[in-house]
Backbone bond lengths (Angstrom), bond angles and torsions (degrees), N, CA, C in turn:
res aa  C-N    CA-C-N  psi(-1)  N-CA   C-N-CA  omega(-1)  CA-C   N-CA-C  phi
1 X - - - 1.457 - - 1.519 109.00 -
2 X 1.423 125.32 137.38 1.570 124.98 175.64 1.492 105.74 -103.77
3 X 1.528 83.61 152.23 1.218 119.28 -166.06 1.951 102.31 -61.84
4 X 1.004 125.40 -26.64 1.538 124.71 -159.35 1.344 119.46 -63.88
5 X 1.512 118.17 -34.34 1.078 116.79 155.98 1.253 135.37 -48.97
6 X 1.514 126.85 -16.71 1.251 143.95 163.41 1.631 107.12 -57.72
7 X 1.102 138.62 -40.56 1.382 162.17 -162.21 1.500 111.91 -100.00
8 X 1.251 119.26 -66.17 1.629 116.59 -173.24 2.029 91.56 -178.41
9 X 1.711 97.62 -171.24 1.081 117.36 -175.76 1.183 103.45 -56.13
10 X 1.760 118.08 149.17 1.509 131.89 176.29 1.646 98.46 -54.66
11 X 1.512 139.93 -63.99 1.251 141.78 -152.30 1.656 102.51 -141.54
12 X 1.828 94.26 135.11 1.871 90.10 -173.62 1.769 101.30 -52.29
13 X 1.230 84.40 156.01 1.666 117.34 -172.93 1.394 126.40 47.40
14 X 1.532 109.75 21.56 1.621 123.05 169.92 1.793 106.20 -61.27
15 X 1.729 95.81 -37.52 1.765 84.08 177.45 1.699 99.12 75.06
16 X 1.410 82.54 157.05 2.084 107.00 176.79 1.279 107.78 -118.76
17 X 1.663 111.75 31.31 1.448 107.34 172.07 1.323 126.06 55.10
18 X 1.413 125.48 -118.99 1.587 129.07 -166.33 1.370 96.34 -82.50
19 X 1.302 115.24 -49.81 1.649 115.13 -178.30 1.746 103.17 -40.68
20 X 1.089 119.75 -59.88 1.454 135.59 -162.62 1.402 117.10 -57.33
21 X 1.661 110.97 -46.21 1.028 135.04 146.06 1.782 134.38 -32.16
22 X 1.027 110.39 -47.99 1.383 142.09 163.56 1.541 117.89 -53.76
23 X 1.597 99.79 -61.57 1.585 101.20 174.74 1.408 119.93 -68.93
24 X 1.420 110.52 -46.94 1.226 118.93 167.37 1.684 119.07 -48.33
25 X 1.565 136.00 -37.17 1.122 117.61 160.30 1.393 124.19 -74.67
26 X 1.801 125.90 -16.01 1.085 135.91 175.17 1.539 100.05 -45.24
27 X 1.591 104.57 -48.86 2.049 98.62 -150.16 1.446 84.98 -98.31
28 X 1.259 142.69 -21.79 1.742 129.12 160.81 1.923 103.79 -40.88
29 X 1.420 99.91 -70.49 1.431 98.07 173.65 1.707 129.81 -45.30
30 X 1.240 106.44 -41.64 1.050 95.27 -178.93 1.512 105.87 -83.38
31 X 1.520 150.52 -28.00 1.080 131.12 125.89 1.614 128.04 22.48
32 X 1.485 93.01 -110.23 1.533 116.15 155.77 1.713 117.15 -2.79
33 X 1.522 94.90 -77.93 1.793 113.58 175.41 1.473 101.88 -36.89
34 X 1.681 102.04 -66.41 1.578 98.05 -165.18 1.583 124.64 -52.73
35 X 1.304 97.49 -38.17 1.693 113.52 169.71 1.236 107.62 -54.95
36 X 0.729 150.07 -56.79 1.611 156.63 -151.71 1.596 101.91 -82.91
37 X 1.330 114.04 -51.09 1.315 114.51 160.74 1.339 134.86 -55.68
38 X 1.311 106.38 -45.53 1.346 107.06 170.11 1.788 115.15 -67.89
39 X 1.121 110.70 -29.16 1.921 128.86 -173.69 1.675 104.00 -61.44
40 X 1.457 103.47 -31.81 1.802 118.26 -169.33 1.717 87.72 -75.44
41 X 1.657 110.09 -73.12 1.062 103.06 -160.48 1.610 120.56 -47.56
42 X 1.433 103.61 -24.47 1.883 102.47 -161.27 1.613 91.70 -81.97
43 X 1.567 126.08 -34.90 1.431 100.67 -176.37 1.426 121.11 -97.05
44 X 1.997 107.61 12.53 1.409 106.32 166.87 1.571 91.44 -86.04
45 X 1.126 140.06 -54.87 1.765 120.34 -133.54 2.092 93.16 -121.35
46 X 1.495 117.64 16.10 1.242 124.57 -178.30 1.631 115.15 75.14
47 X 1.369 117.45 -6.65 1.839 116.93 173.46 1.225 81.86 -165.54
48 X 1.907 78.61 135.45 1.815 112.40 166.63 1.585 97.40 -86.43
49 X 1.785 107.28 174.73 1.219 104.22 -172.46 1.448 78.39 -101.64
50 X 1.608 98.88 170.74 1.491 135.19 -173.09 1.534 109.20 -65.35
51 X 1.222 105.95 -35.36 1.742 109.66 -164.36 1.592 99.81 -139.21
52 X 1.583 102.80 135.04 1.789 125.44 162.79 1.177 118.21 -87.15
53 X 1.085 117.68 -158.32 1.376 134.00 143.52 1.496 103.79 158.70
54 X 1.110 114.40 126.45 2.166 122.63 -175.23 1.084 96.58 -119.89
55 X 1.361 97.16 138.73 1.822 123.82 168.59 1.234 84.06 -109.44
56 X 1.806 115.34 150.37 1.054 125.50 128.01 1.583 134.02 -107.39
57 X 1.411 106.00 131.15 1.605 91.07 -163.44 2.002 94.63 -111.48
58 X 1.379 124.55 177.77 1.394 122.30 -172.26 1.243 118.27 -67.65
59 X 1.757 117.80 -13.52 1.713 122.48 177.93 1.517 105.61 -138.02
60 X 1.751 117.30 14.49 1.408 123.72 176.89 0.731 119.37 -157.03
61 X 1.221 107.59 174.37 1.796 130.89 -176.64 1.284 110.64 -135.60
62 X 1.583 117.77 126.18 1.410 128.39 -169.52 1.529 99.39 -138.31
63 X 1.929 104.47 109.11 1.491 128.95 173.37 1.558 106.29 -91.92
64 X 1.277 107.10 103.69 1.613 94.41 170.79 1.675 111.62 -92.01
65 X 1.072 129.71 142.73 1.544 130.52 -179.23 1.270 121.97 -110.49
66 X 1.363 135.21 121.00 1.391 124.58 170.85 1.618 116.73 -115.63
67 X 0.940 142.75 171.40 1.466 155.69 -166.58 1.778 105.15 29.45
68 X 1.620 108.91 67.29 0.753 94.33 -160.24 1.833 105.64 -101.26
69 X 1.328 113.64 -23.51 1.953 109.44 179.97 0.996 107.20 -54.78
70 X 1.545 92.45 165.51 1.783 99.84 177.20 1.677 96.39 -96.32
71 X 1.536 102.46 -160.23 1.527 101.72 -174.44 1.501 120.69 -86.16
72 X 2.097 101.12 -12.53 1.215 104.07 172.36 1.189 115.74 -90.07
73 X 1.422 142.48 -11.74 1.280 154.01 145.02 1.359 120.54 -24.54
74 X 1.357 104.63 -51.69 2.068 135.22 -146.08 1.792 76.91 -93.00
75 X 1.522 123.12 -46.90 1.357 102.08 172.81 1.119 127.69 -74.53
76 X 1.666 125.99 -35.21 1.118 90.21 160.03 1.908 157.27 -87.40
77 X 1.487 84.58 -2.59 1.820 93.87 158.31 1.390 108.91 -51.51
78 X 1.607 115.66 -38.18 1.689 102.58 -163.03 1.428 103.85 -77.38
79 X 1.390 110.65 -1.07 1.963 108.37 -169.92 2.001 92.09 -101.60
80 X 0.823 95.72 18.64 1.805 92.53 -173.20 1.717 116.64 81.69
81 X 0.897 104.06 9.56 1.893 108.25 -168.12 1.497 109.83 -100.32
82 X 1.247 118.47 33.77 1.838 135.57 165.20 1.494 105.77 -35.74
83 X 1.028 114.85 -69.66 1.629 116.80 175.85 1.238 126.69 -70.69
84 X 1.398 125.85 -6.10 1.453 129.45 167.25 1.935 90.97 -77.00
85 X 1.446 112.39 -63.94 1.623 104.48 -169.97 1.987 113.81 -62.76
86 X 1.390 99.64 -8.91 1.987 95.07 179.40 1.888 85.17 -83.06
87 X 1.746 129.73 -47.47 1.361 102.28 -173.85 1.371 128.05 -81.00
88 X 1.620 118.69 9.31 1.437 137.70 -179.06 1.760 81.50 -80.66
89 X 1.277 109.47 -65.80 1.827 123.06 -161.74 1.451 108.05 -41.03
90 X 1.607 121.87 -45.23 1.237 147.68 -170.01 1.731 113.31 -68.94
91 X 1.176 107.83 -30.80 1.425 131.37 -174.65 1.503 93.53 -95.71
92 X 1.230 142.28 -39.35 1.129 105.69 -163.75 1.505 110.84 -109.35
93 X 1.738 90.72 13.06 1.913 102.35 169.58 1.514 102.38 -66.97
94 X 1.652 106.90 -58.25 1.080 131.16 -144.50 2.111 81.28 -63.35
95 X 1.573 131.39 -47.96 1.655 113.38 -175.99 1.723 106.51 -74.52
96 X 1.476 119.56 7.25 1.651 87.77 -175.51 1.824 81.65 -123.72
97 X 1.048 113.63 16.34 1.733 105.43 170.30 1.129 109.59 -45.48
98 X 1.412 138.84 -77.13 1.405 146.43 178.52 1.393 112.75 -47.36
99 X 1.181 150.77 -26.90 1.463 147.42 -136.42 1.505 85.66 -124.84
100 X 1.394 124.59 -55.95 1.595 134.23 179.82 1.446 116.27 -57.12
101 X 1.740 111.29 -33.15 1.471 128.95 -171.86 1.599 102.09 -89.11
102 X 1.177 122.21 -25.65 1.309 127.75 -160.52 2.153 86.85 -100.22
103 X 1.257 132.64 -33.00 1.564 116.02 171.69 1.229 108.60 -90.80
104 X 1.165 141.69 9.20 1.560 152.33 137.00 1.179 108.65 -56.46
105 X 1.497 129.19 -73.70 1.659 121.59 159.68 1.082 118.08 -25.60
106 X 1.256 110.65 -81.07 1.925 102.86 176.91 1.564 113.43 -25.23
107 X 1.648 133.30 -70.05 0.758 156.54 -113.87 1.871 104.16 -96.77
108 X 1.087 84.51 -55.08 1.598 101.53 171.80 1.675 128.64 -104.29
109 X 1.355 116.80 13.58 1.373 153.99 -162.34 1.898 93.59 12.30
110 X 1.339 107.53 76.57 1.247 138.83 -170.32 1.117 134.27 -109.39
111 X 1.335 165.73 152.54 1.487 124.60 134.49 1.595 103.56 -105.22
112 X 1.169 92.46 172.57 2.105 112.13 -165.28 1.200 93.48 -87.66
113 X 1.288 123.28 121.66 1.614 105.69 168.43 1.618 89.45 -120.46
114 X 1.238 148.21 20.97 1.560 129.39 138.39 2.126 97.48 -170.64
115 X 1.113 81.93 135.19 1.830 105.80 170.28 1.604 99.84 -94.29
116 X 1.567 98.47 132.12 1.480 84.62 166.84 2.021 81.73 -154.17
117 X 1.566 112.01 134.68 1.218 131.25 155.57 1.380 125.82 -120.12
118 X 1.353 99.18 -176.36 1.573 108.52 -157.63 1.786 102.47 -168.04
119 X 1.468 120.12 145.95 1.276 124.56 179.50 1.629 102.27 -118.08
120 X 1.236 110.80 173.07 1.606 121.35 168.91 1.543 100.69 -164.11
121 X 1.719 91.38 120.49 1.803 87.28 174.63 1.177 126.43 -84.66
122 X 1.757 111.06 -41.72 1.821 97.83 163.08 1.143 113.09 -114.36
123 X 1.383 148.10 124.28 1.954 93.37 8.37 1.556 94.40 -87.88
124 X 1.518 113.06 172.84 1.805 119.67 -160.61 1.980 90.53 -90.07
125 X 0.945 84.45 103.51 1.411 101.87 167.86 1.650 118.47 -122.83
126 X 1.448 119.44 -176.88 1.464 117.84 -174.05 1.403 99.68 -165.70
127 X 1.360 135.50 169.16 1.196 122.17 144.93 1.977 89.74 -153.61
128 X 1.604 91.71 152.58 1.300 94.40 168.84 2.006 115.83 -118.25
129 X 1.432 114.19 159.70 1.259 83.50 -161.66 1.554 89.77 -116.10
130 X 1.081 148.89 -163.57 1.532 145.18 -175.24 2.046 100.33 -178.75
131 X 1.341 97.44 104.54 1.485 91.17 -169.92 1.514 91.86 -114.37
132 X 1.676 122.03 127.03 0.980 138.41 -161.33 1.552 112.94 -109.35
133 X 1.693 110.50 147.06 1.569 105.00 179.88 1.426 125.09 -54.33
134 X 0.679 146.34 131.36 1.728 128.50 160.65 1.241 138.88 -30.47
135 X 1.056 94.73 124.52 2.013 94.89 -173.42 1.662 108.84 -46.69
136 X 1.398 128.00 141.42 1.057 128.83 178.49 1.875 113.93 62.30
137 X 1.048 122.02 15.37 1.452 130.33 -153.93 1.819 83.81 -83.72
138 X 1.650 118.38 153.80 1.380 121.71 -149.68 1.731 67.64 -144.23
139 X 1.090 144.21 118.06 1.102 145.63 171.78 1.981 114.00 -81.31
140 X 1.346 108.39 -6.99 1.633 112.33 164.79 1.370 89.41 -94.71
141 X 1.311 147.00 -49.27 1.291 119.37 -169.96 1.474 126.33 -71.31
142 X 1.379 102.43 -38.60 1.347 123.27 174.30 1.742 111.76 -46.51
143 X 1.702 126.76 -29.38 1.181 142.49 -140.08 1.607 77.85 -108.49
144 X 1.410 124.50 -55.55 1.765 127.60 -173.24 1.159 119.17 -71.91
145 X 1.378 118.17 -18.90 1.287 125.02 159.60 1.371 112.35 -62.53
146 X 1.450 106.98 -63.03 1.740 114.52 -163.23 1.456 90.29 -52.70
147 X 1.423 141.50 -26.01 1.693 135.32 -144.98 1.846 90.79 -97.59
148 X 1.349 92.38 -63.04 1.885 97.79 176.18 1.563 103.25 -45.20
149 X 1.024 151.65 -57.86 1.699 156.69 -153.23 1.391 100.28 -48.33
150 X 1.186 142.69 133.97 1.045 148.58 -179.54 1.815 106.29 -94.20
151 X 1.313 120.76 122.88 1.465 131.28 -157.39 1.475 93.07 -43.32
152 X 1.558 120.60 152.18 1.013 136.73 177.04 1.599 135.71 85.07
153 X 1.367 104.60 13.03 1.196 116.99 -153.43 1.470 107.05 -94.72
């Protein structure tokens, strides 16, 4: 038996089949996500940031954001007013929650069960978080469980 399979495909463009297949729609999707994310932010605050990047994890979605202020933002960090633009940032999570949570549904044929973001001015970063139902999740069982669980669990 050879070793190559340890490494990658026997011959360029033999491919790993379904596996291959798989990853390849993973980073389309996460694609997609990032676009959509970035598309919210530019027509909530007038500019998307420059740079994405999506994780997908088995019950989430993790948007990291970079270059993300606008130019009236970038002035006012330089006037000392950092925390006036993180509670401007915070406010305008809190109007595209639903609209951002609702092309995540589409996207990942999901539902949102909590948005949670966050800004950083130096360096201007963002991340958004998207915590997703569980695959196969039965929401009467899920409900008898949480009741059976003994507090603290």
């Amino acid at each position: 038996m050879s070793n190559e399979w340890l490494v990658g495909p026997p011959r360029p463009g033999a491919g790993w089949g379904v596996a291959e297949e798989a990853v390849a729609r993973q980073g389309r999707l996460a694609l997609a996500i990032s676009n959509a994310v970035v598309g919210e932010l530019a027509s909530t605050t007038g500019r998307g940031p420059t740079q994405a990047k999506t994780t997908l994890g088995d019950n989430a979605v993790f948007v990291v954001l970079q270059d993300t202020l606008t130019r009236g933002e970038r002035t006012l960090v330089g006037a000392g007013e950092s925390e006036a633009v993180l509670d401007l940032r915070r406010r305008w999570q809190t109007v595209m929650r639903e609209s951002c949570s609702k092309k995540i549904e589409g996207l990942m044929g999901r539902k949102v069960l909590g948005f949670m973001s966050d800004n950083h001015i130096d360096p201007d970063i963002a991340v958004e978080v998207f915590i997703l139902e569980p695959l196969g999740a039965d929401p009467a069982a899920e409900a008898a469980i949480a009741v059976a669980e003994p507090a603290g669990w």
